[in-house]
N, CA, C and O of each residue as an XYZ file, in Angstrom:
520
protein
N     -38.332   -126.457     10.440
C     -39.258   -126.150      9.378
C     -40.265   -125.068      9.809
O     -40.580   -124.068      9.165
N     -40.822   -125.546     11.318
C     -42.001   -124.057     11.371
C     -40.767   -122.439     11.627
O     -40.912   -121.348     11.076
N     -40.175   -122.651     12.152
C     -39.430   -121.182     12.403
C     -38.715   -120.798     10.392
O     -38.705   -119.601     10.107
N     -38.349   -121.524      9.561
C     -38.729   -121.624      8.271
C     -39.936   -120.738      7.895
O     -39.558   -119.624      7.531
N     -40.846   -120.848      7.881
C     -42.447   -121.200      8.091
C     -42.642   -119.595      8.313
O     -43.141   -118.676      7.663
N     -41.950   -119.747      9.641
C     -42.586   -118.368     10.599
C     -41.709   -117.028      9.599
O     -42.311   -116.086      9.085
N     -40.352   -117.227      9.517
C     -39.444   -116.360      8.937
C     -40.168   -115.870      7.686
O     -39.914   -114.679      7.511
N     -40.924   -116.337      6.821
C     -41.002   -116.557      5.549
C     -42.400   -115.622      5.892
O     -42.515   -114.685      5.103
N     -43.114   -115.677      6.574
C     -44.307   -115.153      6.906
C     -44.545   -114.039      7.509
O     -45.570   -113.366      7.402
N     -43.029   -113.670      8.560
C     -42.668   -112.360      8.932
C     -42.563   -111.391      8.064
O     -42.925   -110.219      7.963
N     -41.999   -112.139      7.480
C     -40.310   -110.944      5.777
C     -42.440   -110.631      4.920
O     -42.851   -109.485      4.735
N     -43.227   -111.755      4.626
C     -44.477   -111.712      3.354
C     -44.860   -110.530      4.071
O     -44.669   -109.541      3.364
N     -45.495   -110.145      5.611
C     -46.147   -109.440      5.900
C     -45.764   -108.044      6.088
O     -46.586   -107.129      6.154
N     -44.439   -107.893      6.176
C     -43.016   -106.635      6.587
C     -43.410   -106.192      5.162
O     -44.183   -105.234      5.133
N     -42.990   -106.754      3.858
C     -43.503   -106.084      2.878
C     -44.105   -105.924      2.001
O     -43.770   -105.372      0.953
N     -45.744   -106.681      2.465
C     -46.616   -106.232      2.500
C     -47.163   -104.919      3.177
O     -48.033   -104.312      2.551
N     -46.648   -104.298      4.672
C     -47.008   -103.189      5.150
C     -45.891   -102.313      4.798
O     -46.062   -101.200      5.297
N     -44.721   -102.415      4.065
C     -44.241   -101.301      3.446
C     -43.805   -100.742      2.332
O     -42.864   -100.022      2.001
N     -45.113   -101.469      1.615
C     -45.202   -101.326      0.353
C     -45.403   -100.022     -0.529
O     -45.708    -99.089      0.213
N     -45.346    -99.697     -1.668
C     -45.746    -98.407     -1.766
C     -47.165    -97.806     -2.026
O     -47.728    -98.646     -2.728
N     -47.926    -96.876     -1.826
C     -49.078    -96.556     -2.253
C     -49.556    -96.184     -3.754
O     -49.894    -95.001     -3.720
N     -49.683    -96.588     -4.757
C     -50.167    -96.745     -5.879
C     -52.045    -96.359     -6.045
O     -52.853    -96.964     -6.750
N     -52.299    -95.176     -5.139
C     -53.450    -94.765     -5.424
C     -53.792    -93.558     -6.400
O     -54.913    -93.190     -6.754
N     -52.682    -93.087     -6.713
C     -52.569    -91.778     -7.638
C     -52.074    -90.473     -6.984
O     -51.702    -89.541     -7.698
N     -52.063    -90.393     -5.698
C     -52.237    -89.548     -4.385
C     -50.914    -89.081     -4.607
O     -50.093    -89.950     -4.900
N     -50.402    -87.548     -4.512
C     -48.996    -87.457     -3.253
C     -48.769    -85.822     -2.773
O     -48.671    -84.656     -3.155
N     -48.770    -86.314     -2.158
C     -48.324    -85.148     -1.284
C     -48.220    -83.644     -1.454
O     -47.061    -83.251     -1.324
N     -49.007    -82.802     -1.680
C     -49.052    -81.394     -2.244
C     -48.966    -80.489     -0.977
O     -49.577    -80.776      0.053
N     -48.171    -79.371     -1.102
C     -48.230    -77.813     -0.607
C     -48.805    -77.116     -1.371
O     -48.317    -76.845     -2.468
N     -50.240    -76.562     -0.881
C     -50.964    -75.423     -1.590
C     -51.385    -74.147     -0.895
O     -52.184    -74.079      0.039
N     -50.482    -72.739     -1.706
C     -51.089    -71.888     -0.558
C     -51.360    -71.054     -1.709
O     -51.326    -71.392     -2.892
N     -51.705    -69.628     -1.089
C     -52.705    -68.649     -1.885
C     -52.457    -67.439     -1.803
O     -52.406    -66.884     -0.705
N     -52.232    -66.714     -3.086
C     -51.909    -65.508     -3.654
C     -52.934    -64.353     -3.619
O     -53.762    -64.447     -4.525
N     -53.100    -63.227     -2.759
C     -54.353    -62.159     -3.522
C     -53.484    -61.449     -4.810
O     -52.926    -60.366     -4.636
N     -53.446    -61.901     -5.636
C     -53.056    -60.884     -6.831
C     -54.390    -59.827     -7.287
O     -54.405    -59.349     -8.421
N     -55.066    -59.640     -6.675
C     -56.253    -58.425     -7.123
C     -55.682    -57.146     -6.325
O     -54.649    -56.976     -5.677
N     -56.553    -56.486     -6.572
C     -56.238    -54.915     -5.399
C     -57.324    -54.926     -4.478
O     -57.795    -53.878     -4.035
N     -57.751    -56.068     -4.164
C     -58.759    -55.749     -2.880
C     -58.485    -56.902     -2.036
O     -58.128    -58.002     -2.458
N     -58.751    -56.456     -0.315
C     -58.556    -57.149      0.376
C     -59.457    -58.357      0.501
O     -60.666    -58.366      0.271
N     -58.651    -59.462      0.929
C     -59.547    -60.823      0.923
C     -59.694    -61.002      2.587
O     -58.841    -60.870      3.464
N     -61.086    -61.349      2.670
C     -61.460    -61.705      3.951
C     -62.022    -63.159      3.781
O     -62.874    -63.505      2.962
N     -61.238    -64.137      4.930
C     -62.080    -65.496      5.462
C     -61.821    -66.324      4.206
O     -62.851    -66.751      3.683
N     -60.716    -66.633      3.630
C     -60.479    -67.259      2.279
C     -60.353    -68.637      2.435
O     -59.374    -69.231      2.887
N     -61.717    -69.254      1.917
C     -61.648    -70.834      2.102
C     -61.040    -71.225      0.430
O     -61.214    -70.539     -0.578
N     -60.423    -72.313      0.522
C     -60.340    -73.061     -0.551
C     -60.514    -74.920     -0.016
O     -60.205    -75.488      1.032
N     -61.349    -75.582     -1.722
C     -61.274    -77.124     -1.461
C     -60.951    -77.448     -2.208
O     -61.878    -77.450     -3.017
N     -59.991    -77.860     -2.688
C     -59.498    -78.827     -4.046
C     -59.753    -80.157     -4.311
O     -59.241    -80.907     -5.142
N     -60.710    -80.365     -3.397
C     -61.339    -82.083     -3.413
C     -60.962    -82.621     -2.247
O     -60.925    -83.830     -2.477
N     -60.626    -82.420     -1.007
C     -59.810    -82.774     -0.080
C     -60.697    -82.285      1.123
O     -60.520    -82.715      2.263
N     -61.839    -81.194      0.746
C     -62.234    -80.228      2.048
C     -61.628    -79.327      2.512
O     -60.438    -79.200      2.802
N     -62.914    -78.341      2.622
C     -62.655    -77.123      3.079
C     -61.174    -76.892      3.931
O     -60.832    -77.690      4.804
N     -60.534    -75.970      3.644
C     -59.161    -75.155      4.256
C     -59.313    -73.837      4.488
O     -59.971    -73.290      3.603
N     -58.914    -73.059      5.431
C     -58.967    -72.011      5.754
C     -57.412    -71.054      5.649
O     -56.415    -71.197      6.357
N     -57.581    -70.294      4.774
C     -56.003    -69.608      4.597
C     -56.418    -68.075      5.044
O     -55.558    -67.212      4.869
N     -57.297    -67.804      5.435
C     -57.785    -66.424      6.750
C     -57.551    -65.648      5.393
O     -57.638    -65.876      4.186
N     -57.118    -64.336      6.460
C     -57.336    -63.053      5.285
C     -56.082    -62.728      4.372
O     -54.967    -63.095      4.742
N     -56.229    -62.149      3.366
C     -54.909    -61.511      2.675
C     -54.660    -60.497      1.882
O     -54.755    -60.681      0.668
N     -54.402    -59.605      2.236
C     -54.101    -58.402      2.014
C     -53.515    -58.434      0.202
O     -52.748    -59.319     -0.179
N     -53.996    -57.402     -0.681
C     -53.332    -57.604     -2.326
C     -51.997    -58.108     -1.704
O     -51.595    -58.113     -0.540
N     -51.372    -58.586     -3.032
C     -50.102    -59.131     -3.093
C     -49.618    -60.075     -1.906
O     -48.471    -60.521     -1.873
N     -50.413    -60.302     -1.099
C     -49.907    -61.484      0.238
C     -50.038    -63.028     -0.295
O     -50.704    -63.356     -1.277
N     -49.498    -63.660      0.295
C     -49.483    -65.047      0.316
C     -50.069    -65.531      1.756
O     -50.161    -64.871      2.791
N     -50.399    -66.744      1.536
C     -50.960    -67.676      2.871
C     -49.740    -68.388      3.277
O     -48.631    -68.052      2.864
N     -49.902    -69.202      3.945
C     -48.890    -70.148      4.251
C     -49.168    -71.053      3.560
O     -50.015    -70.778      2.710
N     -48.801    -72.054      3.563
C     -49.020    -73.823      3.043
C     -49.677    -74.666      3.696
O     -49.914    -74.609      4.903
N     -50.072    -75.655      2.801
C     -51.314    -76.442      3.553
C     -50.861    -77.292      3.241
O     -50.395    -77.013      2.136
N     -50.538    -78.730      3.580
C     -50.144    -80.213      3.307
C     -51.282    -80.529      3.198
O     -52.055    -80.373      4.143
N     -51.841    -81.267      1.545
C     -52.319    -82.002      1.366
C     -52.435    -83.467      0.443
O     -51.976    -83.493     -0.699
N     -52.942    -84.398      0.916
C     -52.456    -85.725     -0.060
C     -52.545    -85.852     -1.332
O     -51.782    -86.544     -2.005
N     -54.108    -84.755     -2.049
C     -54.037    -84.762     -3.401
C     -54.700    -83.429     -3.429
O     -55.364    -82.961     -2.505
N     -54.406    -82.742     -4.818
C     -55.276    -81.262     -5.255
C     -55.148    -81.362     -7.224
O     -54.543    -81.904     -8.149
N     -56.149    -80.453     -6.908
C     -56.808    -80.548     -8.282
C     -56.226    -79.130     -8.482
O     -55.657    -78.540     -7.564
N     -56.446    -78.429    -10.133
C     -56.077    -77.326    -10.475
C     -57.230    -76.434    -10.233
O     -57.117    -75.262     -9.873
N     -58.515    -77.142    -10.484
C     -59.953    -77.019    -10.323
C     -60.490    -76.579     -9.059
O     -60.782    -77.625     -8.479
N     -60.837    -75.414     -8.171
C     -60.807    -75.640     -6.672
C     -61.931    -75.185     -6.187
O     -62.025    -74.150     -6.846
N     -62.785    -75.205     -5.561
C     -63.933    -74.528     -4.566
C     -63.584    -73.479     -3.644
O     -63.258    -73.869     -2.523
N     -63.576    -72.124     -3.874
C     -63.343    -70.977     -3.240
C     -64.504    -70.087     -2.674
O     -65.534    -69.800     -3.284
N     -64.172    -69.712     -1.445
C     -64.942    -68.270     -1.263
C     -64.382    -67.398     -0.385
O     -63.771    -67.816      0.598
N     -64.535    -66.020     -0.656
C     -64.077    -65.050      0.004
C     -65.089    -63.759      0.230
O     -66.076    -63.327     -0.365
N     -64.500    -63.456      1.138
C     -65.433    -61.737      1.149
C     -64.801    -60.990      1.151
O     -63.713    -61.156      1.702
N     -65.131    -59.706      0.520
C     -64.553    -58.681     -0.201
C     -65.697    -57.676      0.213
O     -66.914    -57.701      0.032
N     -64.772    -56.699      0.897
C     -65.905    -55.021      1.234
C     -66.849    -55.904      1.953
O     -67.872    -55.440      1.449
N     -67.429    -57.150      3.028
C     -68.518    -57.315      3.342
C     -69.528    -58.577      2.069
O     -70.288    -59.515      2.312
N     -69.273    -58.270      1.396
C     -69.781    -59.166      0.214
C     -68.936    -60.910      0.058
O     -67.712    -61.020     -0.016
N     -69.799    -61.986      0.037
C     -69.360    -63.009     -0.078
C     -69.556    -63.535     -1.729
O     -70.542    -63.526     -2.466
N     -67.955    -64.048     -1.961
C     -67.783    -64.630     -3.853
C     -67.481    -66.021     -3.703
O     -66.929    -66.368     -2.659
N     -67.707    -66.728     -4.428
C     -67.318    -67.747     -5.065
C     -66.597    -68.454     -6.540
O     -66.595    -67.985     -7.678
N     -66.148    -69.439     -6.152
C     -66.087    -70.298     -7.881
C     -66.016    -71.860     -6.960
O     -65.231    -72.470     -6.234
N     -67.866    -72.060     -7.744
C     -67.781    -73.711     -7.372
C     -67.826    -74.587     -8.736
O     -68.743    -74.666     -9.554
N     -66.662    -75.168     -8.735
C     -66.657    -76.240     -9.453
C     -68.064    -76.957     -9.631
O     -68.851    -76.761     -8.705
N     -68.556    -77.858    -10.810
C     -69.890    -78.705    -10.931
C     -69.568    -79.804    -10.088
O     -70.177    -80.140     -9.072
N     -68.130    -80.568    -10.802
C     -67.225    -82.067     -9.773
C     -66.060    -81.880    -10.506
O     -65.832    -80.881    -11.188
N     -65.289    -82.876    -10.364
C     -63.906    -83.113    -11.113
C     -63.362    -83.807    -11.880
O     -62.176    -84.118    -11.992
N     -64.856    -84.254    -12.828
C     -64.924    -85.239    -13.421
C     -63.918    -84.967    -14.800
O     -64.078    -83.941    -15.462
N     -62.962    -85.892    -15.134
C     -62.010    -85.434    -16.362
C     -60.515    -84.903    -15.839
O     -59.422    -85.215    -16.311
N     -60.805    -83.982    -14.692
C     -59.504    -83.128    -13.655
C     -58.721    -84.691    -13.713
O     -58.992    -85.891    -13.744
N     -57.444    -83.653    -13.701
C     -56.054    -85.258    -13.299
C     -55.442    -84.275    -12.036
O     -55.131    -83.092    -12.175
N     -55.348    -85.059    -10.776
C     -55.086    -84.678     -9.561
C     -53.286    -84.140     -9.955
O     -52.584    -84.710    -10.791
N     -52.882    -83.027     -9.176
C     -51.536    -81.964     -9.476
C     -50.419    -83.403     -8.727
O     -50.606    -84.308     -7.913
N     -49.325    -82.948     -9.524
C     -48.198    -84.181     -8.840
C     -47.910    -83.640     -7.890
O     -47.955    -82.414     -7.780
N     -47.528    -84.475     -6.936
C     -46.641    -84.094     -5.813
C     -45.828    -82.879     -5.791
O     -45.160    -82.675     -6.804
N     -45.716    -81.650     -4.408
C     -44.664    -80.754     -5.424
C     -45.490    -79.307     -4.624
O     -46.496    -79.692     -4.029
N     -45.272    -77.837     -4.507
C     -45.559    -77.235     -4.089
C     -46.232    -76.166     -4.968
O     -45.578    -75.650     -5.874
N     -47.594    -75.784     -4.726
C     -47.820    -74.808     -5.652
C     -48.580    -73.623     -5.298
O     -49.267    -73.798     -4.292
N     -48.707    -71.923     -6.067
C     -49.695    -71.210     -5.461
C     -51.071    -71.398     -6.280
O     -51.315    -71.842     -7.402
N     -51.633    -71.024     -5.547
C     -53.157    -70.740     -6.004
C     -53.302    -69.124     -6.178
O     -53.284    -68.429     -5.163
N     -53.464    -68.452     -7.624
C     -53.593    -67.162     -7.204
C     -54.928    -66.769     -7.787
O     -55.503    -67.113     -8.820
N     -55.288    -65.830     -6.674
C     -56.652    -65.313     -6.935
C     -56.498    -64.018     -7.029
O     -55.776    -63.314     -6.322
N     -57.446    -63.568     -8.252
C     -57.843    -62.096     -8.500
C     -59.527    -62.356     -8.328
O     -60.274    -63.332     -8.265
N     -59.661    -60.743     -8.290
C     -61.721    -60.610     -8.331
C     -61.405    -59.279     -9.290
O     -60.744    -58.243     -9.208
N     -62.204    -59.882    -10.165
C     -62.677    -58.528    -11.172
C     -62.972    -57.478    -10.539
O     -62.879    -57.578     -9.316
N     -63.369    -56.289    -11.035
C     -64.111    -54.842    -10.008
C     -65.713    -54.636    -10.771
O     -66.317    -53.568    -10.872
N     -66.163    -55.968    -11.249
C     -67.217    -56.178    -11.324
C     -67.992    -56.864    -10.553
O     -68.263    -57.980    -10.995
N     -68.576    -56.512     -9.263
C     -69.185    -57.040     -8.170
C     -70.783    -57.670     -7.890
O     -71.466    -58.027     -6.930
N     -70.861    -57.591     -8.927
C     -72.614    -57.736     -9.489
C     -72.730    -58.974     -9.496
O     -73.780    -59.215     -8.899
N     -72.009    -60.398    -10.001
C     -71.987    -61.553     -9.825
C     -71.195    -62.469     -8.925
O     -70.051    -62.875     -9.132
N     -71.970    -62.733     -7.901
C     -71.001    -64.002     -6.419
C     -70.553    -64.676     -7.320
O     -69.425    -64.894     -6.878
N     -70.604    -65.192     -8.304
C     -69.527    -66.420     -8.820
C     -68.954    -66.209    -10.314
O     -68.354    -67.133    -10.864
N     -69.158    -64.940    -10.971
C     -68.350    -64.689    -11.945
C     -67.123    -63.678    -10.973
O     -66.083    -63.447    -11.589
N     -67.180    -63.335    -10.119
C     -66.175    -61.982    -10.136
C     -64.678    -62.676    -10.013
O     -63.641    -62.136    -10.397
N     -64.765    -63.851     -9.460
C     -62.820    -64.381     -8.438
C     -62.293    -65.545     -9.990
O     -62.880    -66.558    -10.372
N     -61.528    -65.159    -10.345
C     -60.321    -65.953    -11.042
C     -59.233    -66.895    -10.511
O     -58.469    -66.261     -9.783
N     -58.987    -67.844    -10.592
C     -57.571    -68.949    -10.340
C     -56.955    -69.329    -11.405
O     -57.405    -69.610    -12.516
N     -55.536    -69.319    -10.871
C     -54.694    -69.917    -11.930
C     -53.893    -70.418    -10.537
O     -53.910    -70.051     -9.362
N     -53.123    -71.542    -11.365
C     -52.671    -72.169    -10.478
C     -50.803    -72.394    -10.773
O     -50.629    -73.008    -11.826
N     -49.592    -72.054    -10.124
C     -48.988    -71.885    -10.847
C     -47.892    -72.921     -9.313
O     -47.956    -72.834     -8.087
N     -46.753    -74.052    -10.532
C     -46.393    -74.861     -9.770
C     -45.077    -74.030     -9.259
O     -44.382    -73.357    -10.021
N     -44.839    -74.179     -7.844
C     -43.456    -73.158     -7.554
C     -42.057    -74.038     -7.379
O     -41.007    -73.756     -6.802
N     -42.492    -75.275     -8.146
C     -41.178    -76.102     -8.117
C     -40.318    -75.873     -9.802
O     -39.284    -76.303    -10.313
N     -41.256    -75.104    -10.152
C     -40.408    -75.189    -11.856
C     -39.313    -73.590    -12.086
O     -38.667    -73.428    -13.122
């Protein structure tokens, strides 16, 4: 009866720890496009996850990929351009529904209107599994 007992308590706890995660979360590749005509220097992005660093990128370059557990379409950016530092900060993400699992770019343009740090940089976010 206890080895009964014990068996029964092994198998409850086995899957219990390999159960699935049901937090909303999965698994994203996000990297980053300069689609503008000016060079990007020091290109952070946060999609809710914290700061990432995808360095510099030349127009038309891509970054590499970043594994992360969840991303938003919504993202926290900054870059410098000619010496000058831009942004787009999100307020929060309140309403945002986190991107499914799945690989996607982030592409950024900057207007050639340089007068505003956080109107000039644009995102769109485009999934590269479709």
């Amino acid at each position: 009866m206890k080895r009964l007992l014990a068996l029964i308590l092994g198998i409850s706890l086995c899957c219990i720890g390999c159960s699935s995660d049901d937090s909303g979360t999965s698994r994203v590749e996000v990297r980053v496009q300069n689609v503008s005509n000016y060079t990007f220097a020091n290109v952070v992005m946060d999609v809710a996850t914290g700061n990432k660093s995808y360095g510099d990128l030349e127009p038309g370059a891509y970054s590499e990929y970043k594994v992360l557990n969840l991303a938003y379409a919504l993202a926290y950016v900054q870059v410098d351009i000619d010496g000058e530092t831009y942004y787009i900060q999100p307020i929060d993400y309140d309403g945002e529904e986190t991107l499914s699992g799945g690989s996607y770019t982030y592409q950024l343009n900057a207007s050639d209107d340089a007068s505003d740090p956080y109107g000039r940089l644009t995102l769109t976010v485009i999934s590269d599994d479709e």
